[in-house]
N, C-alpha and C positions, 0 to 999 in steps of 0.2 A: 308187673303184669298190667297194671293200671296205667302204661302210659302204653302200655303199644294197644290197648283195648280203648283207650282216648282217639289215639292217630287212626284207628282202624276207623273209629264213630265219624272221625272229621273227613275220612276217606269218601266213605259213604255217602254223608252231606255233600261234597263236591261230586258225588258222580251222580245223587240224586238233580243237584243245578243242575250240570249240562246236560242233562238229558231232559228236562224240563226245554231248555233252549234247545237240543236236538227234536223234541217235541214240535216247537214252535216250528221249528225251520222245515222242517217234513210236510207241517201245517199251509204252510206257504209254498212251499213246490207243488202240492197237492192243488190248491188254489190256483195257482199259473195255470198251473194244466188244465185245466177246466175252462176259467177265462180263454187259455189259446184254442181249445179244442168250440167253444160256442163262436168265438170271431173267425176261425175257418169255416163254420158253419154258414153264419151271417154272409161271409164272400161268396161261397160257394151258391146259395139261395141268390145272391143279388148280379152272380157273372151269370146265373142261370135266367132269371129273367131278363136281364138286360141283352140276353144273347136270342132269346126268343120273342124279343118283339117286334114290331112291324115292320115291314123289308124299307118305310121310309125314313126310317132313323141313321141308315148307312155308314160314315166312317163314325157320326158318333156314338154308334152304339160298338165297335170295336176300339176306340177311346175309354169310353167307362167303365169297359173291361179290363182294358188292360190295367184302368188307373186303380183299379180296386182290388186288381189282383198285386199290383204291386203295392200298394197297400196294405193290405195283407201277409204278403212275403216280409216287409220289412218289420210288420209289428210279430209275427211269427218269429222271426231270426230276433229279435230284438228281445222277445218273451225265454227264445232259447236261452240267448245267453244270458238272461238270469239266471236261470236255472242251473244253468250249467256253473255258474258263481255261488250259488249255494248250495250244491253239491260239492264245490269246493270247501268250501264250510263244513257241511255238514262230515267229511273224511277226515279232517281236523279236528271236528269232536270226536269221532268214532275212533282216534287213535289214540287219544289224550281218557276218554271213558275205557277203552283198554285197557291201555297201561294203569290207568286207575283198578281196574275190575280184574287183573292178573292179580297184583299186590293182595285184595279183598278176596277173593274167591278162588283165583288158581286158572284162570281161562279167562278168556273176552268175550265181552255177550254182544257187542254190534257188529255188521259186517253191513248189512244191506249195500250203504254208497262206496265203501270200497271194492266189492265182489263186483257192483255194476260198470263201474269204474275200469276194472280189469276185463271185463266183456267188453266195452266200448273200445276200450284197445286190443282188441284182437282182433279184430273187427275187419276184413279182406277185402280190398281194391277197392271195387264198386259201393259197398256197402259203407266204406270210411267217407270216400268224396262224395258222397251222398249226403251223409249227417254232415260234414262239413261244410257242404252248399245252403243246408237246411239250419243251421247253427248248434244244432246239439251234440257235436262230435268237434273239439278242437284237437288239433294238433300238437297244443302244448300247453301245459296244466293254465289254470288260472290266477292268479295271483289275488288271493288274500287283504281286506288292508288289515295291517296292525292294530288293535285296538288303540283309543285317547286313552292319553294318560293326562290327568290333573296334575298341573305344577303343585306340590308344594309351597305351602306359605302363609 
Protein backbone atom coordinates (compact mmCIF):
# COMPACT_ATOMS: atom_id res chain seq x y z
CA UNK A 1 0.00 0.00 0.00
CA UNK A 2 2.97 2.18 0.78
CA UNK A 3 4.31 2.31 -2.72
CA UNK A 4 1.17 3.26 -4.56
CA UNK A 5 0.51 5.95 -1.70
CA UNK A 6 4.41 7.14 -2.63
CA UNK A 7 3.51 7.24 -6.49
CA UNK A 8 0.09 8.86 -5.70
CA UNK A 9 2.36 11.79 -3.40
CA UNK A 10 4.90 12.09 -6.37
CA UNK A 11 1.72 12.34 -8.62
CA UNK A 12 0.64 15.29 -6.99
CA UNK A 13 4.08 16.98 -6.75
CA UNK A 14 4.27 16.97 -10.57
CA UNK A 15 0.82 18.18 -11.04
CA UNK A 16 1.42 20.70 -8.22
CA UNK A 17 4.83 22.01 -10.77
CA UNK A 18 2.96 22.30 -13.86
CA UNK A 19 0.30 24.05 -12.84
CA UNK A 20 2.58 26.39 -11.02
CA UNK A 21 4.04 26.81 -14.74
CA UNK A 22 0.42 26.73 -16.10
CA UNK A 23 0.19 29.66 -13.50
CA UNK A 24 2.94 31.42 -14.87
CA UNK A 25 1.95 31.11 -18.44
CA UNK A 26 -1.94 32.33 -17.97
CA UNK A 27 0.16 35.12 -16.01
CA UNK A 28 1.76 36.24 -19.15
CA UNK A 29 -1.20 35.94 -21.59
CA UNK A 30 -2.96 37.88 -19.12
CA UNK A 31 -0.06 40.54 -19.42
CA UNK A 32 0.09 40.58 -23.38
CA UNK A 33 -3.32 41.41 -23.41
CA UNK A 34 -3.12 44.22 -21.57
CA UNK A 35 0.14 45.63 -23.18
CA UNK A 36 -1.82 44.94 -26.81
CA UNK A 37 -5.08 46.32 -25.44
CA UNK A 38 -3.04 50.01 -24.05
CA UNK A 39 -0.88 50.04 -27.58
CA UNK A 40 -4.17 49.96 -29.50
CA UNK A 41 -5.10 52.64 -27.32
CA UNK A 42 -2.08 54.70 -27.82
CA UNK A 43 -2.73 54.20 -31.91
CA UNK A 44 -6.10 54.97 -31.71
CA UNK A 45 -5.38 58.45 -29.46
CA UNK A 46 -2.50 59.23 -31.83
CA UNK A 47 -4.54 58.34 -35.72
CA UNK A 48 -7.15 60.51 -33.85
CA UNK A 49 -5.20 63.45 -33.35
CA UNK A 50 -3.13 63.34 -36.21
CA UNK A 51 -6.25 62.99 -38.24
CA UNK A 52 -7.62 66.32 -36.69
CA UNK A 53 -5.14 68.66 -37.16
CA UNK A 54 -4.79 71.47 -39.18
CA UNK A 55 -5.93 71.11 -42.94
CA UNK A 56 -1.97 72.50 -43.58
CA UNK A 57 -0.35 69.33 -42.70
CA UNK A 58 -2.07 67.45 -45.95
CA UNK A 59 -0.46 64.20 -47.24
CA UNK A 60 1.64 64.18 -44.17
CA UNK A 61 -0.88 63.92 -41.93
CA UNK A 62 -2.38 60.83 -43.99
CA UNK A 63 1.37 59.33 -43.86
CA UNK A 64 1.42 59.28 -40.05
CA UNK A 65 -1.65 57.71 -40.05
CA UNK A 66 -1.15 55.39 -41.94
CA UNK A 67 2.47 54.73 -40.53
CA UNK A 68 1.05 54.22 -37.04
CA UNK A 69 -1.63 52.37 -37.89
CA UNK A 70 0.51 49.88 -39.45
CA UNK A 71 2.54 49.99 -36.67
CA UNK A 72 0.11 49.04 -34.71
CA UNK A 73 -1.34 46.19 -36.96
CA UNK A 74 1.99 44.56 -36.87
CA UNK A 75 2.91 44.70 -33.18
CA UNK A 76 -0.83 43.58 -32.72
CA UNK A 77 -0.63 40.52 -35.08
CA UNK A 78 2.93 40.02 -33.60
CA UNK A 79 1.39 40.17 -29.83
CA UNK A 80 -1.26 37.62 -31.33
CA UNK A 81 0.95 35.21 -32.18
CA UNK A 82 2.44 35.02 -28.87
CA UNK A 83 -0.37 34.38 -27.52
CA UNK A 84 -1.53 32.10 -29.56
CA UNK A 85 2.17 30.11 -28.83
CA UNK A 86 1.26 30.01 -25.38
CA UNK A 87 -1.85 28.84 -25.59
CA UNK A 88 -0.30 26.21 -27.44
CA UNK A 89 1.67 25.50 -24.24
CA UNK A 90 -0.48 26.14 -22.20
CA UNK A 91 -3.20 22.71 -23.94
CA UNK A 92 -0.04 20.83 -23.43
CA UNK A 93 -0.03 21.32 -19.77
CA UNK A 94 -3.61 20.99 -19.46
CA UNK A 95 -3.43 17.63 -21.11
CA UNK A 96 -0.30 16.14 -19.33
CA UNK A 97 -2.14 17.85 -15.64
CA UNK A 98 -5.15 15.57 -16.89
CA UNK A 99 -3.91 12.71 -17.37
CA UNK A 100 -2.08 13.31 -14.21
CA UNK A 101 -5.40 14.39 -12.30
CA UNK A 102 -7.50 11.28 -13.76
CA UNK A 103 -4.91 8.74 -12.23
CA UNK A 104 -5.16 11.08 -8.66
CA UNK A 105 -8.68 11.89 -8.49
CA UNK A 106 -10.87 10.15 -11.32
CA UNK A 107 -11.53 13.44 -13.68
CA UNK A 108 -9.55 16.36 -15.11
CA UNK A 109 -9.60 19.62 -13.38
CA UNK A 110 -8.34 22.07 -16.57
CA UNK A 111 -10.20 22.74 -19.60
CA UNK A 112 -10.05 26.50 -19.93
CA UNK A 113 -7.37 26.62 -23.20
CA UNK A 114 -8.62 23.54 -24.67
CA UNK A 115 -12.60 24.35 -24.53
CA UNK A 116 -11.20 27.94 -26.00
CA UNK A 117 -9.44 26.20 -28.52
CA UNK A 118 -12.35 24.22 -29.71
CA UNK A 119 -14.52 27.57 -30.06
CA UNK A 120 -11.83 29.27 -32.05
CA UNK A 121 -12.32 26.27 -34.35
CA UNK A 122 -15.74 26.42 -35.06
CA UNK A 123 -15.60 29.63 -35.61
CA UNK A 124 -17.85 30.38 -39.25
CA UNK A 125 -16.56 32.14 -42.56
CA UNK A 126 -16.19 35.75 -41.65
CA UNK A 127 -15.47 35.31 -38.13
CA UNK A 128 -12.24 32.73 -38.79
CA UNK A 129 -10.65 35.14 -41.67
CA UNK A 130 -11.14 37.71 -39.49
CA UNK A 131 -9.05 36.39 -36.49
CA UNK A 132 -6.73 35.18 -39.16
CA UNK A 133 -6.17 38.74 -40.62
CA UNK A 134 -5.91 39.85 -36.87
CA UNK A 135 -3.50 36.84 -35.84
CA UNK A 136 -5.28 35.33 -33.18
CA UNK A 137 -6.98 32.49 -35.22
CA UNK A 138 -4.57 30.20 -37.22
CA UNK A 139 -5.18 27.82 -39.34
CA UNK A 140 -2.97 25.21 -38.02
CA UNK A 141 -1.89 24.37 -34.57
CA UNK A 142 1.37 25.86 -33.53
CA UNK A 143 4.27 24.10 -33.07
CA UNK A 144 5.84 23.75 -29.59
CA UNK A 145 9.72 23.85 -29.24
CA UNK A 146 10.99 20.66 -27.39
CA UNK A 147 12.45 21.41 -24.20
CA UNK A 148 17.00 21.45 -23.91
CA UNK A 149 18.05 18.71 -22.75
CA UNK A 150 21.72 18.79 -20.94
CA UNK A 151 24.21 16.39 -22.53
CA UNK A 152 25.36 14.10 -20.13
CA UNK A 153 28.99 14.02 -18.86
Amino acid sequence: MSGSTSEREQIIEVIGLRMREYESLRSEVVQRIGARQQLAGYAGAATAIAATLGSGLGLWRVLVVGLVLLIAYLYLRDSNDGIQRLGSHLRLIEDDVNDLSRQVYGRPILTWESSRQTERNSEKGFWKALGRFGGWHRAEPVRVPEPRTEPEG
